[in-house]
C-alpha positions in Angstrom: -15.8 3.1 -3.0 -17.1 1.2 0.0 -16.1 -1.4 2.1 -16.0 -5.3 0.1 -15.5 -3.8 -3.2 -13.0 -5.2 -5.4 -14.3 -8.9 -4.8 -16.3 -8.9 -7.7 -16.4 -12.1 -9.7 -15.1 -14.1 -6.0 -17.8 -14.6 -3.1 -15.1 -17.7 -1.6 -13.2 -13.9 -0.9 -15.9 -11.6 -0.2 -17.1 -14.4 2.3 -15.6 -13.1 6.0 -17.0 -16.0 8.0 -14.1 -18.2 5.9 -11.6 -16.3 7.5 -9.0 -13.0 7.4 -8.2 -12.0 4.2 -4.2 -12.5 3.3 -2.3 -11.3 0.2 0.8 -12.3 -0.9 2.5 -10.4 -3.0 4.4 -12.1 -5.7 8.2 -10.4 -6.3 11.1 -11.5 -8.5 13.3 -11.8 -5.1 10.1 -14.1 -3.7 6.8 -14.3 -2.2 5.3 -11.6 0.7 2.4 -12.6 2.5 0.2 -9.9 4.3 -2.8 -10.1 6.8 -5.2 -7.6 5.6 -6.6 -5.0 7.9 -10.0 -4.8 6.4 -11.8 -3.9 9.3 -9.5 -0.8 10.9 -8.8 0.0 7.0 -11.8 -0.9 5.0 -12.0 1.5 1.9 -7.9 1.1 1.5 -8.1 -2.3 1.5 -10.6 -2.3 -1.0 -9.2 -0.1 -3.1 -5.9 -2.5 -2.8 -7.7 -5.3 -3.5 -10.1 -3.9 -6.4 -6.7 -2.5 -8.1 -4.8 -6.1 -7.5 -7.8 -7.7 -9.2 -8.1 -5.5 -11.7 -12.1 -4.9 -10.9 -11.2 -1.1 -10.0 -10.7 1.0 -13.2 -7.9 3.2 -13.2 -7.2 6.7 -15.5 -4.3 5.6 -17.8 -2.5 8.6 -18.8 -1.6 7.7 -22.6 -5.1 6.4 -23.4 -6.5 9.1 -22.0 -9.3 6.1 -20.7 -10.4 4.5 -17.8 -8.9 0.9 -17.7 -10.2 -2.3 -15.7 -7.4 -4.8 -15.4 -5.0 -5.8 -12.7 -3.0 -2.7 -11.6 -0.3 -4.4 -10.0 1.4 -6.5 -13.0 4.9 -6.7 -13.2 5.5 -3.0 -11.5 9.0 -1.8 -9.7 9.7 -1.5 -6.8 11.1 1.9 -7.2 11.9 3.5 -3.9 13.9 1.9 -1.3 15.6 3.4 1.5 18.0 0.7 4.0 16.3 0.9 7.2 13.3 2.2 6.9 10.3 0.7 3.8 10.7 -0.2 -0.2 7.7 1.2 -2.4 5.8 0.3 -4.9 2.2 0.7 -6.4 3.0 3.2 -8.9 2.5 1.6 -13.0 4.6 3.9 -14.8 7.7 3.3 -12.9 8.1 7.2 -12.3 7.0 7.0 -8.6 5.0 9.9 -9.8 2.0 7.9 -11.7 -1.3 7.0 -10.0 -5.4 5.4 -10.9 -6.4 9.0 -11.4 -8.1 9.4 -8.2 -7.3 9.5 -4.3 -8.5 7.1 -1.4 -9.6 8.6 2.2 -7.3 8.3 5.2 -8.2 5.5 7.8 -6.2 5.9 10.8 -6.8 3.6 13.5 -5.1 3.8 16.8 -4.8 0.5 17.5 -2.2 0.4 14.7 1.2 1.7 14.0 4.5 1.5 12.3 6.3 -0.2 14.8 9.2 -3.2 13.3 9.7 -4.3 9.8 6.7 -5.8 7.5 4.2 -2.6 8.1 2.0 -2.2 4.9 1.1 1.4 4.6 -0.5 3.4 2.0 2.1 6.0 0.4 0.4 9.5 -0.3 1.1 13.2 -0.8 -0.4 14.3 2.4 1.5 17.8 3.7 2.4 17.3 7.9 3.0 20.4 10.1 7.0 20.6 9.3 7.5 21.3 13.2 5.1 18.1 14.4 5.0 15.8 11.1 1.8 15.4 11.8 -1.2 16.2 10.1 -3.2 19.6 10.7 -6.7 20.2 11.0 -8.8 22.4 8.8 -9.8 25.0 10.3 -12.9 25.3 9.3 -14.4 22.1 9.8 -11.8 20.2 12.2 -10.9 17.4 10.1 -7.5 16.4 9.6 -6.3 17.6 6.1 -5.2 14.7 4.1 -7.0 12.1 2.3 -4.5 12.1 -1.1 -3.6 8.0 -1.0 -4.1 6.2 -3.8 -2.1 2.9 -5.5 1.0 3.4 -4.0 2.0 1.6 -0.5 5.2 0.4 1.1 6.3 -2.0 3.5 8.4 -1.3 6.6 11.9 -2.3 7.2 13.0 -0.9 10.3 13.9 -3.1 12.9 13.4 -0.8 15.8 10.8 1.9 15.8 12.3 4.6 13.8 8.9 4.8 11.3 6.7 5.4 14.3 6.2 9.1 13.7 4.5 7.9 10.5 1.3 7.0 12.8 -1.5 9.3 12.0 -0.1 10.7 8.8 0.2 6.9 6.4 -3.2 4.1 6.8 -2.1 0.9 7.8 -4.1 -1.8 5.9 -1.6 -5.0 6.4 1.1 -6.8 8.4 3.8 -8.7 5.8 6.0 -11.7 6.7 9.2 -9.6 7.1 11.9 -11.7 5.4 11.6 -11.0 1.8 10.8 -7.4 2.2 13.8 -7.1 4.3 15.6 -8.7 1.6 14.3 -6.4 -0.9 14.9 -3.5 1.4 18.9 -4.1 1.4 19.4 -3.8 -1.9 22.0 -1.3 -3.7 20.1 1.9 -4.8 20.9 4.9 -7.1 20.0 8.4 -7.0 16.3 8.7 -6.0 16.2 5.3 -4.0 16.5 3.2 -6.9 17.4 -0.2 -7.1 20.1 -0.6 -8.8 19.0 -3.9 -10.6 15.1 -3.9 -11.3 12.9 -5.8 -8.1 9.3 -6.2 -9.2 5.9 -6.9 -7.9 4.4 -9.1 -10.5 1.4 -10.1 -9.0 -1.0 -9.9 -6.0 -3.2 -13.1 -4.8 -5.4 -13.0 -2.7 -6.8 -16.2 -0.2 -8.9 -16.2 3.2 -7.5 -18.1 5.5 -6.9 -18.6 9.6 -3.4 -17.4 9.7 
């Protein structure tokens, strides 16, 4: 994985000097539009974008084979807790599933889960229970981690209640906040979910100046 994959097939996109890259995530409850990070979160926006674009394969689980088409086709959104983010990114609907492989952690300090329309990468790294942050390896120092894959959310907190997130979830994007909001008051069920079906049934991708 590096930095500018998942543009294959679309130099207009690969092309910085045309502007910041957005993404706007199509839902049945209506459109989100995200600025992507890609320079404080290059790999995980790659990874988002190769996925969305279906030029990252991913490990489908009843095939048993590697698959190259879009990822993010007409998923659930199937966590979401008032207050605080909705989730997605997961193709079997479980919120278990996943491409088959994991994406490093980028954490940059100039970012953080302050207000509503935070995109973040969901993963199943383990914090210190005391801290909730992330603890170093002994051995070599580095912060152990590094298990994010195709699954992300999007804040919904008004205030700052998701900061303690920072250093623990990558930032990659900042959403318009009105339509995840929307999405993020929504009745839910046992396990966070919806109670009627929200979807993600696309991602698009532009450059643009804002």
């Amino acid at each position: 994985l590096h930095a500018g994959d998942g543009f294959e097939g679309a130099p207009e996109l690969a092309n910085k000097e045309t502007g910041k890259l957005f993404a706007t995530m199509v839902t049945t409850m209506g459109d989100v539009r995200c600025e992507m990070y890609e320079d404080q979160a290059p790999l995980t926006v790659a990874n988002f974008v190769g996925l969305s674009r279906g030029t990252r394969p991913y490990w489908d689980s009843k095939t048993k084979t590697w698959i190259k088409r879009p990822y993010y086709k007409n998923i659930l959104w199937h966590r979401v807790i008032k207050d605080f983010m909705i989730q997605t990114g997961d193709h079997t609907g479980t919120g278990t599933g996943g491409p088959g492989y994991f994406v490093p952690d980028e954490f940059d300090k100039t970012l953080s889960h302050s207000g509503p329309g935070i995109l973040s990468m969901a993963n199943r790294n383990r914090p210190d229970r005391r801290t909730q942050k992330l603890v170093p390896d002994p051995k070599t120092g580095q912060l152990i981690g590094n298990t994010g894959s195709s699954q992300f959310f999007v804040t919904v907190s008004k205030g700052k209640r998701a900061a303690y997130l920072d250093g623990r979830h990558t930032v990659f994007g900042k959403c318009e906040p009105k339509v995840a909001l929307e999405i993020g008051a929504v009745p839910t069920a046992r396990g966070d979910r919806p109670v009627k079906e929200v979807r993600l049934t696309d991602v698009k991708f532009e450059r643009a100046a804002k």
